[in-house]
C-alpha positions as CSV (number, residue, x, y, z in Angstrom):
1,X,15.1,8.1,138.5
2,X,14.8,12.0,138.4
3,X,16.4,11.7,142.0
4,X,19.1,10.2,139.9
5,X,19.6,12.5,137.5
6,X,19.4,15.5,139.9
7,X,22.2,14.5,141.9
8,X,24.2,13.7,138.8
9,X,24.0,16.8,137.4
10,X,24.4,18.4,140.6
11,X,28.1,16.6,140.8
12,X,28.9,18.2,137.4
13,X,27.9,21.0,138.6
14,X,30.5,20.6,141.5
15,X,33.8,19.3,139.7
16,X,33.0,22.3,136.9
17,X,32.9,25.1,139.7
18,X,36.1,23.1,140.9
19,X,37.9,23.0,137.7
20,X,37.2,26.9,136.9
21,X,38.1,28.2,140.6
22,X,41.3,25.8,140.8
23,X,42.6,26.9,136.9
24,X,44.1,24.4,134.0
25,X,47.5,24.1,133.3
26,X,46.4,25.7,130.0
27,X,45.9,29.0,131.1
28,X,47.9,31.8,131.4
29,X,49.3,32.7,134.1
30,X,48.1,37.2,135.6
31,X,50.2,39.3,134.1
32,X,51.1,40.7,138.0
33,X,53.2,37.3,138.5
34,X,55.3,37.7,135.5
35,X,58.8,38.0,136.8
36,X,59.9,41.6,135.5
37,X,62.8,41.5,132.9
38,X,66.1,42.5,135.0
39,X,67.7,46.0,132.8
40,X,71.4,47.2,132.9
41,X,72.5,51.0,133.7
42,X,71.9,53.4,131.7
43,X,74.8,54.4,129.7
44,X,75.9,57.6,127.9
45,X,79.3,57.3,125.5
46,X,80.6,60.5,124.4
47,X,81.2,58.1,121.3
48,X,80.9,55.4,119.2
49,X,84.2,53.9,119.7
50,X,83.3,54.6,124.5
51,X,79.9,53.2,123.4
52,X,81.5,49.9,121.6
53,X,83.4,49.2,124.6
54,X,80.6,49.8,126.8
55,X,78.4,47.7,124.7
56,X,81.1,45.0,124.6
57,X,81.5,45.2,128.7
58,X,77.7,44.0,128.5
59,X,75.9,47.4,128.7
60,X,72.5,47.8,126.5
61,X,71.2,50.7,127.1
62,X,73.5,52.9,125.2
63,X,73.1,56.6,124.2
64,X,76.0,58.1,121.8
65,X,76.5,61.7,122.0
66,X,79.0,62.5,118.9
67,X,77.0,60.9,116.1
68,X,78.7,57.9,113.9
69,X,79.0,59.0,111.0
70,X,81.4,62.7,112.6
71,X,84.4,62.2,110.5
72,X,86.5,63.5,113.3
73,X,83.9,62.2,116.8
74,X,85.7,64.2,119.6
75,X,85.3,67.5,117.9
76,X,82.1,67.0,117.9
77,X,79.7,70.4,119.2
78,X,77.0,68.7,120.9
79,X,73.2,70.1,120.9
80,X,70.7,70.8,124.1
81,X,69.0,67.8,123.2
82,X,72.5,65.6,123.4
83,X,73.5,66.7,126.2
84,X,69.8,66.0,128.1
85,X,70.4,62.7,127.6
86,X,73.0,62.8,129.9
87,X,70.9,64.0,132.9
88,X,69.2,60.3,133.1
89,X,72.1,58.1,132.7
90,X,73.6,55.8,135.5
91,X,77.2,56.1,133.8
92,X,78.8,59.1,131.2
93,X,81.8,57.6,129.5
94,X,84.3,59.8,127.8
95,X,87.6,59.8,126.9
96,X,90.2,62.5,128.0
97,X,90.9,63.8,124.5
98,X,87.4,64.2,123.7
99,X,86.6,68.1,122.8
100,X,83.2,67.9,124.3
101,X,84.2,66.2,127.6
102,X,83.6,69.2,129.8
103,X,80.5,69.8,128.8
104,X,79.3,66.3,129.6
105,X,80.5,66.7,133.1
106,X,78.7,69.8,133.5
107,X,76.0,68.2,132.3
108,X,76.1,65.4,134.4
109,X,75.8,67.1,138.0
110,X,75.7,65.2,140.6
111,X,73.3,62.2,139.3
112,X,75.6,60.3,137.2
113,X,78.8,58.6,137.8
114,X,81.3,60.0,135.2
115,X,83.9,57.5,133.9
116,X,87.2,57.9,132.2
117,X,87.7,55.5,129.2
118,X,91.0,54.6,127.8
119,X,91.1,54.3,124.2
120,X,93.4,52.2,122.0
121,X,92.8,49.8,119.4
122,X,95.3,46.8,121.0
123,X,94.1,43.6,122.2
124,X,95.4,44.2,125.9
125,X,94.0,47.7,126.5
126,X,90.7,46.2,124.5
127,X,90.0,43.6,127.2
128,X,91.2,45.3,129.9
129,X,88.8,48.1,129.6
130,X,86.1,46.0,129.0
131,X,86.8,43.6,131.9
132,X,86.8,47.0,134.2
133,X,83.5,48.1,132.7
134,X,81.6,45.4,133.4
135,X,82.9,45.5,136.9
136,X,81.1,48.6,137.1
137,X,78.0,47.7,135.1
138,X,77.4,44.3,137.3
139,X,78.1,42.3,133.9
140,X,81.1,39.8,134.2
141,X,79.9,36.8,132.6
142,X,78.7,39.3,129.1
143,X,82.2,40.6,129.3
144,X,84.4,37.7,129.4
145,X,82.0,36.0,126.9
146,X,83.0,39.0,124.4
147,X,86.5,38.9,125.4
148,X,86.9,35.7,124.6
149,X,85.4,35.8,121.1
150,X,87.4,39.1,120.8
151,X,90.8,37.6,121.1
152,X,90.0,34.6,118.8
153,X,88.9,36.8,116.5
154,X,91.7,39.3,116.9
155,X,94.1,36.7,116.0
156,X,92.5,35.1,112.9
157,X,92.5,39.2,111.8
158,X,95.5,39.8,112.4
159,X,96.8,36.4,111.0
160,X,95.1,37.2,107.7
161,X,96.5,40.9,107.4
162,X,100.0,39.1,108.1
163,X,99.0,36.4,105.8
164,X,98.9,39.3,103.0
165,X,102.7,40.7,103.2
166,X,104.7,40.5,100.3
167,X,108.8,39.6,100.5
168,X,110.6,42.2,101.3
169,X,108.2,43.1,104.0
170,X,107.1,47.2,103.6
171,X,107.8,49.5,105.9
172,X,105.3,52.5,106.7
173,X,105.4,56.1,108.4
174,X,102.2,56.3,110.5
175,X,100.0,59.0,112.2
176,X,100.9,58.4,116.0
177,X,97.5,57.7,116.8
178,X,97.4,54.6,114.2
179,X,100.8,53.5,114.7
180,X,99.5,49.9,116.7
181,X,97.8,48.8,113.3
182,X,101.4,48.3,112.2
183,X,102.3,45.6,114.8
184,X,98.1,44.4,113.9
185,X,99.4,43.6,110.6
186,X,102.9,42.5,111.1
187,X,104.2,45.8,109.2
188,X,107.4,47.5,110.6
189,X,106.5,51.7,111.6
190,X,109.6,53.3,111.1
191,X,108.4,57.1,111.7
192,X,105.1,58.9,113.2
193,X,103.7,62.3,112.6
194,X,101.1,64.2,114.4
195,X,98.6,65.2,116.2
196,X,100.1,68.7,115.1
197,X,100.4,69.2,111.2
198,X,103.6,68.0,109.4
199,X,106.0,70.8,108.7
200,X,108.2,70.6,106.1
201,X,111.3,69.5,107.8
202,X,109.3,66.6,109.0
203,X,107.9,66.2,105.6
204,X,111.4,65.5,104.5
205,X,112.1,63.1,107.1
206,X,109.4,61.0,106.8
207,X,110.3,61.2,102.6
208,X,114.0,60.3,103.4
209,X,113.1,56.7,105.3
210,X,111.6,55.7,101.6
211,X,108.3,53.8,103.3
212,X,106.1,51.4,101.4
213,X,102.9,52.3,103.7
214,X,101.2,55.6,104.8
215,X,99.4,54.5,107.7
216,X,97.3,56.9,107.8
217,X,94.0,58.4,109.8
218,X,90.8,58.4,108.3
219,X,89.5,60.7,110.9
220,X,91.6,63.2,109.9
221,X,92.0,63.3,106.1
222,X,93.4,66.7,106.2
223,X,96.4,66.1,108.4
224,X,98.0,63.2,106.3
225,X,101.2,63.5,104.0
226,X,101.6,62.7,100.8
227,X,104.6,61.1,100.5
228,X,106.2,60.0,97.0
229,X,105.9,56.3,96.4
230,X,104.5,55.2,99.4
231,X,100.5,53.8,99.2
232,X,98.3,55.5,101.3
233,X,95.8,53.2,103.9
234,X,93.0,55.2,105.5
235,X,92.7,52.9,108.9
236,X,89.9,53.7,111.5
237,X,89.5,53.6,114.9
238,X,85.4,54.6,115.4
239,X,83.1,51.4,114.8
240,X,79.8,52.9,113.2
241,X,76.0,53.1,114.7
242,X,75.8,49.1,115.5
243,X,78.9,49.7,118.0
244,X,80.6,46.5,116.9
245,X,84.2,47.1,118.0
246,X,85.3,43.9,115.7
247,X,84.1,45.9,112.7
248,X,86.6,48.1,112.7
249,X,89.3,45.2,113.1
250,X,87.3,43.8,109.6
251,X,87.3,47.2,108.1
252,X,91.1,47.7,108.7
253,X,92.2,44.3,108.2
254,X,90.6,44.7,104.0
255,X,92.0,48.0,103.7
256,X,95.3,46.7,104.9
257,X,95.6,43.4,102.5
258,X,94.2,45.3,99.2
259,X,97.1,48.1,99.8
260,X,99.6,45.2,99.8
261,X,98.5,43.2,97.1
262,X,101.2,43.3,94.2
């Protein structure tokens, strides 16, 4: 009997060393096998507006130089510790008008790959520059994805902005670098002033076509008519800190039916 016993507990013995050298499905697996989490390139936007489309191409990893809430980004006078950022990063996105843009090249050397970004608010430049982002990044599936949602949302925007327009349709006078919200909202631009400041010859021009609309740009408050009669819309083009390019479709798209209610 104690023969018995011995080689039964000698088994257990057995299957228990088994069991703990072989592992359960219960138990974790080392931390060395874990498969690593695949990261995009590092990106550095001289803005919000180059860091929205970057985010929108697929990037994540996003630095913004010229801080959101800059009323007026590209004249923006970045500090030592922006423009170390910029030594580390896999991409520098800029846009030609940007104030700061030789600086970030300078900056950059040799490690980065510095990219021109077109900027304008229209639904063809939109998904155009994103689709050739993403080329670059490695990340065509996040940028098609976005494009997609983009347009469908661009058109119920723009639907509800044109939705909004009273009968006689208004006309507007537009700073040239906001004109395209017109066509966005189904209002017809019949003059543009700027980038330089309105003289008064101009001044009188604009006056003399009698518009219903100032389309005019919030970044640049100071460089806006007044023009008798006509309402005044502040209409963006910079998205803020969370990057989200549609935001500013949202923001203009309110701003735009309040001025036309009756």
């Amino acid at each position: 009997m104690r023969l018995i016993r011995a080689a039964a507990l000698t088994a257990v013995a057995t299957l228990s060393l088994l069991a703990s050298g072989c592992g359960s499905t219960d138990d974790p697996a080392p931390a060395s096998s874990a498969t690593p989490v695949a990261k995009g390139p590092k990106v550095v936007a001289s803005t919000s507006w180059v860091g929205a489309l970057a985010k929108a191409a697929g990037a994540t990893d996003i630095t913004v130089v010229a801080p959101a809430n800059v009323q007026h980004p590209p004249d923006y006078d970045p500090k030592p510790s922006d423009l170390a950022a910029v030594a580390g990063a896999d991409y520098i996105l800029y846009a030609e008008f940007d104030g700061f843009a030789a600086r970030l090249k300078d900056a950059a050397g040799s490690a980065g790959k510095l990219v021109t970004v077109q900027l304008e608010n229209t639904p063809g430049k939109i998904t155009s520059e994103v689709s050739r982002l993403a080329g670059l990044f490695g990340t065509g599936d996040a940028a098609t994805t976005w494009n997609s949602a983009f347009t469908t949302e661009y058109a119920k925007l723009s639907a509800q902005a044109k939705a909004a327009l009273p009968n006689p349709a208004p006309t507007a006078v537009s700073h040239l670098f906001m004109a395209y919200w017109g066509d966005f909202a189904g209002i017809s631009v019949v003059g543009t002033y700027g980038p330089q400041p309105v003289t008064p010859s101009q001044l009188a021009e604009l006056t003399a076509k009698k518009p219903t609309l100032v389309l005019a740009n919030a970044h640049l408050p100071g460089a806006n008519p007044d023009i008798p009669g006509a309402t005044r819309v502040d209409v963006v083009n910079y998205p803020g800190t969370d990057l989200d390019l549609l935001g500013v479709f949202k923001t203009n798209t309110e701003r735009l039916t309040a001025a036309l209610k009756p």
